[in-house]
N, C-alpha and C positions, 0 to 999 in steps of 0.2 A: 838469232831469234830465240825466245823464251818465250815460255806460257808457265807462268808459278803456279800451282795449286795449293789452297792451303783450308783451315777452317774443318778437316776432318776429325772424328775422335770417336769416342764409345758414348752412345747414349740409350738410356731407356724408352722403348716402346711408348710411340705418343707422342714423344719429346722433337725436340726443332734443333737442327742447326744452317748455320750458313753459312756454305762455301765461297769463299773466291781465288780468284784468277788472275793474276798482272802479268800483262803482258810486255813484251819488250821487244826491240829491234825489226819493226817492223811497222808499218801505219796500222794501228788497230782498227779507225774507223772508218776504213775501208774493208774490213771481213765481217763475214757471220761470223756469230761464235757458239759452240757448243758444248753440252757436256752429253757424256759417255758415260757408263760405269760397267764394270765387268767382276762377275763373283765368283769365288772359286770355281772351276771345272765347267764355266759357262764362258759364252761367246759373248764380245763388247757387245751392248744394247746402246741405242738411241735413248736421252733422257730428255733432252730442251734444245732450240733453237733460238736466237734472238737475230733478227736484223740487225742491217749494220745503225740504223738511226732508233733500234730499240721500240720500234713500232710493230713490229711482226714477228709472234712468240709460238712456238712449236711445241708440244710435250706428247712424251709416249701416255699412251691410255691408263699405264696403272700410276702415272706422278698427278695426274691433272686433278687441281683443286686441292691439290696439298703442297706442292714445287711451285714457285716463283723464279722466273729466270730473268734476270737483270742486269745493267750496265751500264758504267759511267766514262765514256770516249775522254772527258778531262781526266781521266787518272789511270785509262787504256784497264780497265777494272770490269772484270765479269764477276756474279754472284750467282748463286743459287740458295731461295731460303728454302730451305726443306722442314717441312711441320707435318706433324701427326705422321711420325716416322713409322716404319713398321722393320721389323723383323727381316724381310724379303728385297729390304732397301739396302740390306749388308753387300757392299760391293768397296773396290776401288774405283773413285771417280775421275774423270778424267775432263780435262776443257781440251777443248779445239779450234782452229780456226781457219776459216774457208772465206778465198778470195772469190764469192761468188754472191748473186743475190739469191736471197732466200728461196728454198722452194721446197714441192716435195722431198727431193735428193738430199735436202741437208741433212734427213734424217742417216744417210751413210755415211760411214765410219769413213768409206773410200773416197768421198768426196773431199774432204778436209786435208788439210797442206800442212798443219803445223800442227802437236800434238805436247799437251804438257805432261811430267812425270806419273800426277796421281793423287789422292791424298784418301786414306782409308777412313771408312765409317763403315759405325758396327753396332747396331740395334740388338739391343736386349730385348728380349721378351720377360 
């Protein structure tokens, strides 16, 4: 089982990027998937949730209306676009995936079975 993460880097305050996620060894479209992110000296945070049919979208209170979380089951492919980044967004992020239907709980770290390495972003102010 793999989860890639990739698409991290340094950008200035404002600015957009978008993460993805491939996944492998495993039926994708049959799990939620998520992403995490955890910044120095802090505990992993919930950041999005997607259904497994991409119908049912999750996000913590400070991504919503700027994070888009999405996914493509023919290419076992998660994405996060992230736009009007800030400063406070500095974390490593992280995908995950959970053989469960979506619910409240997806927002836990605990709930998720399979966990990909990470890929850093790093907003300038």
């Amino acid at each position: 089982v793999q989860l890639q993460a990739s698409g991290g880097g340094l950008v200035q305050a404002g600015g957009s990027l978008r993460l993805s996620c491939v996944a492998s060894g495993f039926n994708f479209e049959q799990y939620i998937i998520g992403w995490f992110r955890q910044a120095p000296g802090k505990e992993r945070e919930f950041v999005a949730a997607i259904s497994r049919t991409g119908g049912t979208t999750y996000y913590t209170d400070s991504v919503k209306g700027r994070f888009t979380i999405s996914r493509d089951n023919a290419k076992s492919t998660l994405y996060l676009q992230m736009n009007s980044l800030k400063p406070e967004d500095t974390a490593v992020y992280y995908c995950a995936a959970d053989r469960a239907i979506i619910s409240s709980s997806s927002r836990k770290a605990g709930e998720y079975d399979y966990w990909g390495q990470g890929t850093q972003v790093t907003v300038s102010s």
